[in-house]
C-alpha positions in Angstrom: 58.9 -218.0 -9.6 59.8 -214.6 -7.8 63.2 -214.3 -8.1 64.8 -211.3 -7.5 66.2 -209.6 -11.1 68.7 -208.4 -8.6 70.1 -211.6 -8.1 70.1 -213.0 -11.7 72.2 -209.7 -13.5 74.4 -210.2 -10.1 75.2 -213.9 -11.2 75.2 -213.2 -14.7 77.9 -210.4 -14.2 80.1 -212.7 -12.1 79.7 -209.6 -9.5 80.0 -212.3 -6.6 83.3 -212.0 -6.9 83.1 -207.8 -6.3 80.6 -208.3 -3.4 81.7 -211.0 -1.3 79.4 -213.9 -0.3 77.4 -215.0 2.6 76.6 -211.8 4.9 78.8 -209.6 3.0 76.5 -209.9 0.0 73.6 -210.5 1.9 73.9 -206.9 3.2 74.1 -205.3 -0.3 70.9 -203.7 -1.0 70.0 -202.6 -5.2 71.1 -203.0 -8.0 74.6 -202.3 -6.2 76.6 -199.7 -7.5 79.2 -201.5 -9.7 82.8 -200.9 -10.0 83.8 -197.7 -10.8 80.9 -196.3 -9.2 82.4 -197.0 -5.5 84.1 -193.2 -6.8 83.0 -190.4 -4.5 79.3 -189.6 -5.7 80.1 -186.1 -6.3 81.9 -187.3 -9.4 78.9 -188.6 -10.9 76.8 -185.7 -10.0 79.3 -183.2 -11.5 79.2 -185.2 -14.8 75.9 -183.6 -15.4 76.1 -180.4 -13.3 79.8 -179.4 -13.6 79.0 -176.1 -12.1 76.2 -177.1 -9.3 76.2 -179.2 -6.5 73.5 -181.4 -5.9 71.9 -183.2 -2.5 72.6 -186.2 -2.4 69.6 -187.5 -1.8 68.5 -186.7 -5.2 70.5 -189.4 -6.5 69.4 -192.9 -6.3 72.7 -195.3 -5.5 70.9 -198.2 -3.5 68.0 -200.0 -3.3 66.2 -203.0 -1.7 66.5 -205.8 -4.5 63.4 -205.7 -6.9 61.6 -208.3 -7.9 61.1 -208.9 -11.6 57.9 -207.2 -13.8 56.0 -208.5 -15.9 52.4 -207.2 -17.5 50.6 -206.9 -20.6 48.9 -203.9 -22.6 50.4 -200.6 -23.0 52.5 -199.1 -20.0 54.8 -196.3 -19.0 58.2 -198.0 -17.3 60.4 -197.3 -14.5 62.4 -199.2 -13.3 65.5 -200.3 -11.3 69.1 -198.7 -11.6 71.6 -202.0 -11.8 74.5 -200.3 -13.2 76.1 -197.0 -12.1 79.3 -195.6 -13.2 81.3 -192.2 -14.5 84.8 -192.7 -16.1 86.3 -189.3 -18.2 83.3 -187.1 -16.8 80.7 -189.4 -19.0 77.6 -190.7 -16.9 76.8 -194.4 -17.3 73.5 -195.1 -16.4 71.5 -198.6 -16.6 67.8 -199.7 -15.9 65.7 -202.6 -16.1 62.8 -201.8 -17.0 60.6 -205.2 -17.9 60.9 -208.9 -17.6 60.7 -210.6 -21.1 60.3 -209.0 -24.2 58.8 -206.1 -24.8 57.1 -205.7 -28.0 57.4 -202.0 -29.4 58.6 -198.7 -27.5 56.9 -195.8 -28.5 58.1 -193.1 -26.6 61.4 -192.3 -24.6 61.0 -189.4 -22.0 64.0 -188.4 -19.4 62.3 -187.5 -16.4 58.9 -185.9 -17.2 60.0 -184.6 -20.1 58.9 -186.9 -23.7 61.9 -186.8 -26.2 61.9 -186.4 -29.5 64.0 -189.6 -29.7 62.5 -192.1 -32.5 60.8 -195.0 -31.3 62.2 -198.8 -30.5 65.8 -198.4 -31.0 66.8 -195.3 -29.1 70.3 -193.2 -29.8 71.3 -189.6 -29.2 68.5 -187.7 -28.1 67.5 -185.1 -30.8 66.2 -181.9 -28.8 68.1 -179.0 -28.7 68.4 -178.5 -24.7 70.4 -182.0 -24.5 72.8 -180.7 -26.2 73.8 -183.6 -28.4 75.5 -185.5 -25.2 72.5 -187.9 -24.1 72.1 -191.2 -25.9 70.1 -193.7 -24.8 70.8 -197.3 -25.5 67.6 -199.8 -25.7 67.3 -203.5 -25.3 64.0 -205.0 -25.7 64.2 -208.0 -24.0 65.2 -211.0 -26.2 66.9 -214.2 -25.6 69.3 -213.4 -28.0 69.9 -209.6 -27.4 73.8 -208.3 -27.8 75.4 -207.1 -25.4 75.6 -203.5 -24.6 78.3 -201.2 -26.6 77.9 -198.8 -23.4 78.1 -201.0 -20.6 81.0 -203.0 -22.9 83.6 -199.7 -22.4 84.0 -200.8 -18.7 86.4 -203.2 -18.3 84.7 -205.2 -15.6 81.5 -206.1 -17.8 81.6 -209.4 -19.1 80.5 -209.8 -22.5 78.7 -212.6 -21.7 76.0 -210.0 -19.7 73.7 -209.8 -21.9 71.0 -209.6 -19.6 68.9 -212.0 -22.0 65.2 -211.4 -21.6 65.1 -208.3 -19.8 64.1 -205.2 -21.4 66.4 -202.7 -20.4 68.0 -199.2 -21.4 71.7 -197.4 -20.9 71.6 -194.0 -20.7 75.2 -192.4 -21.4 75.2 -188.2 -20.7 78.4 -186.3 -21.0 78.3 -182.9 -19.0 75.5 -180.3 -20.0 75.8 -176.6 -19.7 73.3 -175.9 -17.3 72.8 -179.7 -16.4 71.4 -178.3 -12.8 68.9 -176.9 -14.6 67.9 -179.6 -17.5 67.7 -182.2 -14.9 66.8 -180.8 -11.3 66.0 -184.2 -9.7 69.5 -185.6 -10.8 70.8 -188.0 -13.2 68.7 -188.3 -16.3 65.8 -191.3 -15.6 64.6 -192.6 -18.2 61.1 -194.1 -18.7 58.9 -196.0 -21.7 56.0 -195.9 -22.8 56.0 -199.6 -24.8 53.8 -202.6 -25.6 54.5 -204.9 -23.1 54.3 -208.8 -23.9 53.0 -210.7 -26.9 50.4 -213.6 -26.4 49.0 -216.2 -27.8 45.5 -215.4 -29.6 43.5 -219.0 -30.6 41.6 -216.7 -33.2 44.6 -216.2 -34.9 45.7 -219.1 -37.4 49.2 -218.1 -37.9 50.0 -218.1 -33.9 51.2 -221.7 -33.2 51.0 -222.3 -29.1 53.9 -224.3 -29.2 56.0 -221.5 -30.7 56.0 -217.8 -28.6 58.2 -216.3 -31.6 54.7 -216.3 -33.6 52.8 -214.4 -31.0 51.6 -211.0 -31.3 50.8 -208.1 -28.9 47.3 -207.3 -27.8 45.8 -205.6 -25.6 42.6 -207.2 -25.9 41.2 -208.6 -21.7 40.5 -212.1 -22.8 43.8 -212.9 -24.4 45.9 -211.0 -21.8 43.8 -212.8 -19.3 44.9 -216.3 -21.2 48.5 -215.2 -21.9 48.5 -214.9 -17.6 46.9 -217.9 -16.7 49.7 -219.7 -19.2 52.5 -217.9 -18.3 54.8 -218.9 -16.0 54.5 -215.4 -13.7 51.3 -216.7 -13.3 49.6 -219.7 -13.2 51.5 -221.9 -16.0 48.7 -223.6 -16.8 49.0 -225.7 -20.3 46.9 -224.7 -22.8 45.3 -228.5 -23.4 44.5 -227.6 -19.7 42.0 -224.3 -20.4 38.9 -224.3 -22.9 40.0 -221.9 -25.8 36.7 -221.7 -27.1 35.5 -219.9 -24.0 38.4 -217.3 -24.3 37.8 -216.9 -28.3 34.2 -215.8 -27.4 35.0 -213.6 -24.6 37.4 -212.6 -26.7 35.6 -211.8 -30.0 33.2 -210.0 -27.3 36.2 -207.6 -25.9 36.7 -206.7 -29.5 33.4 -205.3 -30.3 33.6 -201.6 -30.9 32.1 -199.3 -28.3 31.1 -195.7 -29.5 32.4 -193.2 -27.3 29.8 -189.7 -26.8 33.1 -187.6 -27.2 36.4 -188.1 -29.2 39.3 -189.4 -27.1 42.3 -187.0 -27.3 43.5 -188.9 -30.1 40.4 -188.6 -32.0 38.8 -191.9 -31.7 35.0 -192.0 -31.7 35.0 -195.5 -30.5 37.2 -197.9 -28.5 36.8 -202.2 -28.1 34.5 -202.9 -25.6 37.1 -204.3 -23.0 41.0 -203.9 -23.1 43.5 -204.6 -19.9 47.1 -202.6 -19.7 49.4 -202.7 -16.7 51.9 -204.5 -14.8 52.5 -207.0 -11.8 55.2 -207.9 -10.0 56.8 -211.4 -9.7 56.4 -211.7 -5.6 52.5 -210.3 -5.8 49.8 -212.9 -4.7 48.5 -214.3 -8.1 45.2 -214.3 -6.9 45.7 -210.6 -6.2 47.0 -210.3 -10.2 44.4 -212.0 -11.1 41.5 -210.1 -10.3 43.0 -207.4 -11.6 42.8 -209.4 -15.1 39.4 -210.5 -14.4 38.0 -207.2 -13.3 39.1 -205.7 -16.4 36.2 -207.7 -18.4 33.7 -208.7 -16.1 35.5 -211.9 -16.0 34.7 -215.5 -14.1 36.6 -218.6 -14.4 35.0 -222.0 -13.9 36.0 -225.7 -14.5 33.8 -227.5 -17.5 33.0 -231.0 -17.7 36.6 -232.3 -18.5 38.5 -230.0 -15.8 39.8 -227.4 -17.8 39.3 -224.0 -16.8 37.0 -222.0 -18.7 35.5 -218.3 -18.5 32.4 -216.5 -19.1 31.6 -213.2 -18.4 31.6 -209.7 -20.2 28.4 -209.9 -21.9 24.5 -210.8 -21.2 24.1 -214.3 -22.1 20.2 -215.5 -21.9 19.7 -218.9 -19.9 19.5 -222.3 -20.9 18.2 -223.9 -18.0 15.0 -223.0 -15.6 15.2 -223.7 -11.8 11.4 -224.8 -11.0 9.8 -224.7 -7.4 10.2 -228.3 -7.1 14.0 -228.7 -7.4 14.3 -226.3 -4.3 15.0 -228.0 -1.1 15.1 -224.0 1.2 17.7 -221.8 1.0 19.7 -219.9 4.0 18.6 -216.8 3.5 16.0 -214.5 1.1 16.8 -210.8 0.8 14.7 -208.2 -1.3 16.0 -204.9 -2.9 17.5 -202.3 -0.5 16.9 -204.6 2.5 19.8 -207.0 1.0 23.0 -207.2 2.8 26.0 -205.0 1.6 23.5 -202.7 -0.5 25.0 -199.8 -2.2 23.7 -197.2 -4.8 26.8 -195.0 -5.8 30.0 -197.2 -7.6 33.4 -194.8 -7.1 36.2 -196.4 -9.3 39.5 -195.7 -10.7 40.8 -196.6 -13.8 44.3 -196.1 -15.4 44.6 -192.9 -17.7 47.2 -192.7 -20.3 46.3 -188.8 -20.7 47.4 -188.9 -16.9 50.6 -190.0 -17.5 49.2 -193.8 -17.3 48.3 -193.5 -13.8 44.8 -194.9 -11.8 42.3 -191.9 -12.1 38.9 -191.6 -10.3 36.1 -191.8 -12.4 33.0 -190.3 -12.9 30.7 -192.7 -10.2 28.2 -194.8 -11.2 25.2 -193.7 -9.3 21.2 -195.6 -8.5 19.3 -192.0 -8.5 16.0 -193.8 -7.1 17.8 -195.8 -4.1 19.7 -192.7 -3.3 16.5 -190.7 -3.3 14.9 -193.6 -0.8 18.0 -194.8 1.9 20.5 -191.6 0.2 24.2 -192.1 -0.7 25.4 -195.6 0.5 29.2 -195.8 -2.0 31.2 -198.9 -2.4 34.7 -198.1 -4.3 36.2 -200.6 -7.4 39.5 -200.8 -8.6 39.5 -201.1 -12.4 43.1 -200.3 -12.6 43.9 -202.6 -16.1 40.9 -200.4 -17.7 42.7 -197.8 -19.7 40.0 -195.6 -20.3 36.9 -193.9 -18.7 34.3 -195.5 -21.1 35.3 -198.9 -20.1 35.7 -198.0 -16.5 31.8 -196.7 -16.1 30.7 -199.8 -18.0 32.5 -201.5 -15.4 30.8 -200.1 -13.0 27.6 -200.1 -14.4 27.7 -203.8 -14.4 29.6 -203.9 -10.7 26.6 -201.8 -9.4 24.3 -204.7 -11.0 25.6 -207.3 -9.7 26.4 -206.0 -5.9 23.0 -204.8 -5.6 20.5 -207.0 -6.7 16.7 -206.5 -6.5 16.7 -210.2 -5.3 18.9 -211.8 -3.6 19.1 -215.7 -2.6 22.4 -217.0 0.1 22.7 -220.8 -0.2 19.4 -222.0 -2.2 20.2 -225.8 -2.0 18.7 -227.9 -5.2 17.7 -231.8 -6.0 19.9 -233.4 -8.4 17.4 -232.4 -11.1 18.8 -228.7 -10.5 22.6 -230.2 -11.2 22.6 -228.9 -15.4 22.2 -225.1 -13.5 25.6 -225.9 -12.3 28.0 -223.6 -14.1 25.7 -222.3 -15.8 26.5 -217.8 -16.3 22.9 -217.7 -15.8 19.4 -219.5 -15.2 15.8 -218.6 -14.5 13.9 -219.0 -11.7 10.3 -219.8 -11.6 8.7 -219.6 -7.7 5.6 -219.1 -8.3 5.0 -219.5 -4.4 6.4 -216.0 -3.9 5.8 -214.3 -7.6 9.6 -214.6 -8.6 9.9 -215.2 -12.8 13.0 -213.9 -12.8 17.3 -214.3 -14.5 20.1 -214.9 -11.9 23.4 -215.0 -11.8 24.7 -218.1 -9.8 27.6 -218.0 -7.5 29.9 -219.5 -4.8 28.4 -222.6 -6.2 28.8 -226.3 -5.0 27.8 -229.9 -5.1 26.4 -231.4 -1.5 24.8 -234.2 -0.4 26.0 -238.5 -0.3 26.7 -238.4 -3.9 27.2 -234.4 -4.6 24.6 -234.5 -6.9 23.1 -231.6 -4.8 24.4 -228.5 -6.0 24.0 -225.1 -3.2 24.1 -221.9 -4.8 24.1 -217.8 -4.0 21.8 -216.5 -6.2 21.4 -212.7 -7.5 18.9 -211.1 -10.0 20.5 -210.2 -13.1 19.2 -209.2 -16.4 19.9 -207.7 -19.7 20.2 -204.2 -18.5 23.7 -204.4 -16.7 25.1 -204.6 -20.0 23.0 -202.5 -22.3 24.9 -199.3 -23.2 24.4 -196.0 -24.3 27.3 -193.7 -25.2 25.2 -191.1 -23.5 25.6 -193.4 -19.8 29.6 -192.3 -20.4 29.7 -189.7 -17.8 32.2 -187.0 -17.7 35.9 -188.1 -18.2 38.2 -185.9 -15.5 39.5 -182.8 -17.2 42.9 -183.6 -19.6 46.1 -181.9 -17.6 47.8 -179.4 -19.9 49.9 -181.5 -22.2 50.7 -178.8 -24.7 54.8 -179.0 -24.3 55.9 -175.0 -23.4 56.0 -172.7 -26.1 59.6 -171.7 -27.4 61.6 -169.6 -25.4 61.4 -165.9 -26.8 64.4 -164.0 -27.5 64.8 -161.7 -24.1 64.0 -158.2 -24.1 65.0 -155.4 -21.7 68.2 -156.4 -21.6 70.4 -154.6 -19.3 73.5 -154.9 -17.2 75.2 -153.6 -13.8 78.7 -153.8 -13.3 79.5 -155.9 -9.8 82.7 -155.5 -8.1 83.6 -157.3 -4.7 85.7 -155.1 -2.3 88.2 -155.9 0.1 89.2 -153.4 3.1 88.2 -151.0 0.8 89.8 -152.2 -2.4 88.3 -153.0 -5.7 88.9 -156.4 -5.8 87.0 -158.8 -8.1 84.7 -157.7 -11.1 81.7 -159.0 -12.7 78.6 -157.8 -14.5 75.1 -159.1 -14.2 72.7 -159.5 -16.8 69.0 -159.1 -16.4 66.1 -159.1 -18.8 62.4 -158.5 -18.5 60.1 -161.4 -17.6 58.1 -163.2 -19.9 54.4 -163.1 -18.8 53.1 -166.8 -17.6 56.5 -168.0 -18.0 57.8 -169.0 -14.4 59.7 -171.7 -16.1 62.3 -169.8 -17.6 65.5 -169.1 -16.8 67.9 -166.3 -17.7 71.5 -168.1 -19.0 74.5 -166.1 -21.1 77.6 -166.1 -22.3 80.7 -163.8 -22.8 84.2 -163.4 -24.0 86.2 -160.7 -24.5 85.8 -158.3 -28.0 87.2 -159.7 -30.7 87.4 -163.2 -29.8 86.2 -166.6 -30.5 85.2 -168.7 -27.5 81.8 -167.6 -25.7 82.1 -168.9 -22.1 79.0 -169.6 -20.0 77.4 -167.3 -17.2 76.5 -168.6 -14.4 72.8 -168.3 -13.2 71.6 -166.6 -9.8 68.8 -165.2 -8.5 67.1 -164.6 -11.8 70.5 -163.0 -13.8 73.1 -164.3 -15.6 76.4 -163.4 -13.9 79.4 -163.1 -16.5 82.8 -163.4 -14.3 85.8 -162.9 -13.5 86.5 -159.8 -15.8 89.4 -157.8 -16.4 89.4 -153.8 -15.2 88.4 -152.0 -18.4 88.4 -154.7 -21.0 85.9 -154.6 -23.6 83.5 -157.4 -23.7 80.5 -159.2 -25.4 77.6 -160.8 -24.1 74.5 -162.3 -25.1 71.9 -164.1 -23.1 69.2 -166.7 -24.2 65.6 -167.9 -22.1 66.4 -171.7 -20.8 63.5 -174.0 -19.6 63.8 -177.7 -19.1 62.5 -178.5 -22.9 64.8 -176.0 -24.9 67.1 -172.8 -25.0 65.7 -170.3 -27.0 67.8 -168.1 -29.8 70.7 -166.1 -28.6 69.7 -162.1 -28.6 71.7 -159.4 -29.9 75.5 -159.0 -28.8 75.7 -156.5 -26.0 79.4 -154.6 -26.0 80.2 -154.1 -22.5 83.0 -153.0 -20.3 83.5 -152.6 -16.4 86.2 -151.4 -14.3 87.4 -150.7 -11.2 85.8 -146.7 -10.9 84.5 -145.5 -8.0 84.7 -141.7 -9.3 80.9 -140.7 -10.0 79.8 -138.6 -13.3 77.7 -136.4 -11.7 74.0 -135.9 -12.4 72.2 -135.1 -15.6 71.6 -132.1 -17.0 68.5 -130.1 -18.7 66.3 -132.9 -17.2 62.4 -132.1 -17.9 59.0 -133.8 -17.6 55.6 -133.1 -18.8 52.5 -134.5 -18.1 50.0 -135.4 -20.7 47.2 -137.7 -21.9 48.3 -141.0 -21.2 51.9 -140.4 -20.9 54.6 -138.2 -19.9 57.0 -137.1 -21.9 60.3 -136.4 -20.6 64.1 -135.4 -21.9 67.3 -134.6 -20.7 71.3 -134.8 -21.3 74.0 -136.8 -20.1 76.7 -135.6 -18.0 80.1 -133.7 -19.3 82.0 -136.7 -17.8 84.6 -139.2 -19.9 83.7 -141.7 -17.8 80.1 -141.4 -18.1 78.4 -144.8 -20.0 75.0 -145.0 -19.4 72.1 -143.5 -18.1 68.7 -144.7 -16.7 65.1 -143.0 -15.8 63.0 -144.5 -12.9 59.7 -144.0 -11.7 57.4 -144.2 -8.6 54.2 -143.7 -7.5 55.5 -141.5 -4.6 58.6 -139.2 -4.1 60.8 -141.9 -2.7 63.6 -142.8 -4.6 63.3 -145.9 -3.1 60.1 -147.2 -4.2 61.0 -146.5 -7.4 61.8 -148.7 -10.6 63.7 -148.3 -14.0 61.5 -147.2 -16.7 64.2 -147.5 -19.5 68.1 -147.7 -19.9 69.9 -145.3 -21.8 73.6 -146.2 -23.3 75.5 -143.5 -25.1 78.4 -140.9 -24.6 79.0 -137.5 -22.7 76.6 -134.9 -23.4 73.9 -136.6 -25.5 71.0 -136.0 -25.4 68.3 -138.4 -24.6 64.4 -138.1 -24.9 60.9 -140.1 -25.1 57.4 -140.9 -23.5 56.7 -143.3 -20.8 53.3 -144.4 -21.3 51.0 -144.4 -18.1 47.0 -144.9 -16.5 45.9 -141.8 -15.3 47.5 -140.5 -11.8 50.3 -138.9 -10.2 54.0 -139.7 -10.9 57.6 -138.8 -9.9 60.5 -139.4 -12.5 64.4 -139.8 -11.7 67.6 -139.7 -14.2 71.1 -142.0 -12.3 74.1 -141.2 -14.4 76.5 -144.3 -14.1 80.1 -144.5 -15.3 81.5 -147.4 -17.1 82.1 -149.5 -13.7 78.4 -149.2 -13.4 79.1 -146.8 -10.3 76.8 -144.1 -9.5 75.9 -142.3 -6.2 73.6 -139.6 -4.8 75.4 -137.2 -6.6 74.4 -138.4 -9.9 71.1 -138.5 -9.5 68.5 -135.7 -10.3 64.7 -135.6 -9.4 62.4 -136.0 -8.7 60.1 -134.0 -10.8 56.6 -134.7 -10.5 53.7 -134.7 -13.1 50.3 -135.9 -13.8 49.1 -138.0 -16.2 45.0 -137.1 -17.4 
């Protein structure tokens, strides 16, 4: 039943024959990395990031053998890498994500990121930043699923791996221009969000049980519950074996509509009463998987009459049958209200979110104001993990907090055979006049002693009608929604400006380069300044590379003209290109001297300043920089001015109140300047 996935693609792939047998393949760990993949990792990395080297241990290449996955609802998938591989500098990428069919795929996200790719059927991711060179091949899951084009290109994959009934997904990425910084964590993940399984719903009169292929999906507890206890991940129990009835009413009472007290982030003012999403693994415990199921809906299973296994729960039902003083023979123990063993008064529970990227999420507790105000805060925590939704989970809890603190509370009341019809039963009264109990309980831990077990022992806890009246206004507060507003578009930079670099050996002028720097966009730590050059009156733009905030542009020849442009990147989208810059840079170490006629005023709000740029040929820019004090070296650039010898320059620089020095640097067309061309400071005040 839990077989490794592992070991099923590695027989279907004939990959025995790759890994050896016995120890040898014993000692392979993963999905293995197949074939081609054996290559030096760095040649897969650099498929994506042809310009950045990446840790290693980023990159997922082995991995203990995972078991398979099953699970019903609505889910985001992982999964397991079982195919590896990089031939012509093109990524080949596989993951299972699911074991059997999935039912729809709504979503296709690489890492954290949700792609605009269209649902089910996947293919070249749309968005902008991908650059046209991700596609992402999907395979639901079918018996009769083709094999995969991708995975077909390597010569080693049999076309007989089809990798029938697994839902799985080939991701194929040539190199990205800034890969490094489109993918951080490494090679593109992908993940789902998809229906998981369809079942079998009795309701339903064009589902056959004999035929899966007519099954729907649904997310509805009862029938996921039923779909479990028939399946053969779980129990594989026949469906002549389990009372259908008893799942069609718990069933029709998961589907009642629930108003919610505030919209869900979809809109919807109500939601069915009780719905169970998730997953399991093949190798959990099945009892473990199946209180998850049950918990989802209040659920209890029970044998009827004929043996088959039947549920109840989710829902007050009144009782049939009255326990009377004379049926009771004594009972083990009597415990009343807070005195009862394992009291609590505050439920703490988690549920699973799909506004928090479908993972468990503590809810708002379910609290007993009046025994908290007697004994105080005595909390008992619940797992409602299958419960997609905080409405659901606090009705959860309401009734957990119910039935695990009673006001009465009876531990092994044994009963004549004229108490046998309570057995079973989801609830019965209790008439003792003796000690002033009319009361409902719920029975439990229930069973038939005595020579001829016809006297049935029971736990017994008061329950009544309340634990499952609702009130939209009992729906507590939901934890705040995480911002899921994707970044707004990158802006076109601003404050563009460049410095020549040139790299010096014993003296000499060696290497050039320029950087490129721009001015930061408020609230935007995300982005990240990228460009590209080439020289004037070309055609191919050739990437700068990214450091420290600027985009480099590099090598360059000494006194070639050039053009540049440079474009916000964050890990969603590039933003517009702005304007071509025209720059040169060369190897001149000769200064221009400083600026002449240089003057500031102080005024009302501003100062104004003006001045003229240097009688030098070599002269190319000029730029004015302010401080707070009369150190040149606190100071910072308030504008940069490009233009010829001897122009003149002028404009305000708009500033708080207080007391201000003002520099002009002269630079020449090697972006070169020293203390000679610098003149200042001159020092106003602004009123």
């Amino acid at each position: 039943m839990p077989a490794a996935i592992g070991a099923a693609i590695l027989a279907e792939t004939a990959l025995g024959a790759v890994v050896g047998t016995g120890a040898l393949a014993a000692s392979v760990v993963g999905y293995a990395v197949i074939g081609g993949a054996l290559l030096a990792l760095q040649a897969v990395v650099e498929a994506l990031t042809p310009a950045q080297k990446r840790n290693d241990a980023q990159v997922t290449v082995r991995q203990a053998i995972p078991p398979r996955r099953g699970g019903h609802g609505r889910e985001k998938l992982g999964g397991a890498i079982f195919f590896l591989d990089v031939q012509g500098g093109v990524l080949t990428r596989g993951v299972v994500h699911f074991a059997g069919r999935l039912s729809f795929i709504h979503e296709f996200w690489l890492g954290d990121i949700h792609t605009s790719l269209a649902p089910q059927n996947g293919g070249v991711v749309p968005d902008p930043v991908y650059q046209g060179k991700i596609a992402i091949e999907s395979y639901v899951g079918t018996d009769d699923q083709a094999v995969s084009a991708a995975l077909s290109r390597y010569g080693y994959w049999s076309p007989a791996a089809r990798l029938k009934g697994l839902a799985y997904t080939v991701v194929v990425a040539s190199p990205l221009k800034h890969g490094d910084k489109i993918f951080p964590e490494g090679a593109p993940d992908v993940r789902l969000v998809a229906d998981l399984s369809a079942c079998y719903d009795p309701r339903d009169p064009a589902q056959d049980p004999a035929n899966a292929a007519t099954w729907r999906w649904s997310d509805n507890a009862a029938i996921v519950l039923l779909d479990y206890l028939h399946s053969d991940s779980g129990y594989g129990i026949a469906f002549a074996e389990i009372d259908l009835d008893s799942f069609v009413a718990l069933a029709n009472v998961c589907d009642e509509e629930v108003p919610l007290l505030r919209p869900n982030p979809d809109g919807d003012t109500s939601e069915p009463r009780y719905r169970s999403w998730g997953t399991y693994t093949f190798d959990e415990e099945r009892a473990t998987v199946l209180a998850r199921y049950l918990s989802a809906c209040d659920a209890e299973l029970d044998q009827d009459a004929q043996g088959r296994v039947t549920v109840h729960g989710g829902r007050w039902q009144e009782p049939t049958f009255t326990i009377t003083e004379d049926m009771v023979l004594g009972w083990d123990r009597y415990e009343v209200g807070d005195e009862a063993f394992a009291t609590f008064n505050r439920v703490k529970f988690t549920y699973k979110s799909p506004w928090h990227d479908y993972q468990p999420v503590e809810g708002d507790p379910w609290d007993d104001a009046e025994s908290q105000a007697e004994i105080g805060v005595v909390p008992t925590e619940r797992d409602f993990g299958r419960a997609p939704s905080h409405s659901q989970g606090r009705r959860l809890a309401k009734i957990a907090a119910a039935k695990g603190a009673p006001d009465l509370q009876f531990s092994g009341m044994r009963l004549s055979p004229a108490g046998l019809p309570a057995y079973g039963e989801p609830t019965v009264r209790l008439v003792l006049p003796s000690f002033g109990i009319d009361a409902t309980f719920a029975p439990s831990s229930g069973k038939l002693t005595g020579p001829f077990k016809t006297e049935p022992v029971f736990d017994l806890y008061s329950l009544d009608a309340s634990a499952y009246a609702w009130s939209p206004i009992e729906e507590g507060n939901a934890p705040p929604l995480p911002d899921a507003s994707s970044p707004a578009p990158a802006p076109i930079p601003t404050g563009v400006v460049f410095e020549a670099v040139r790299y010096t050996t014993g003296g000499q002028v060696t290497g050039l380069s320029a950087s490129f720097t721009a001015d930061p966009v408020a609230g935007r730590a995300d982005l990240v300044l990228i460009g590209r050059f080439r020289p004037a009156a070309t055609d191919e733009w050739a990437d700068m590379a990214s450091q420290d905030g600027a985009a480099i542009a590099g090598p360059l020849n000494d006194g070639q003209a050039y053009e540049a442009q440079v474009a916000w990147l964050s890990s969603t989208s590039i933003g517009d290109w702005g304007d071509t810059i025209s720059f040169t840079v060369a190897a001149d170490t000769t200064p221009t001297g400083p600026a002449t006629g240089f003057v500031v005023n102080g005024g009302v709000g501003q100062a104004s300043y003006a001045f003229t740029a240097p009688n030098a040929p070599n002269f190319s820019y000029a730029r004015l920089y302010r401080s707070a004090t009369t150190n040149f070296a606190n100071a910072v650039v308030v504008k940069t001015f490009n233009g010829a010898a001897n122009q003149a320059f002028d404009g305000t620089d708009a500033r708080p109140a207080g007391t201000y020095s003002y520099w002009v640097r002269a630079f020449n067309a090697s972006g070169f300047a020293d203390a000679s061309s610098i003149v200042g400071p001159i020092t106003v005040t602004v009123t």
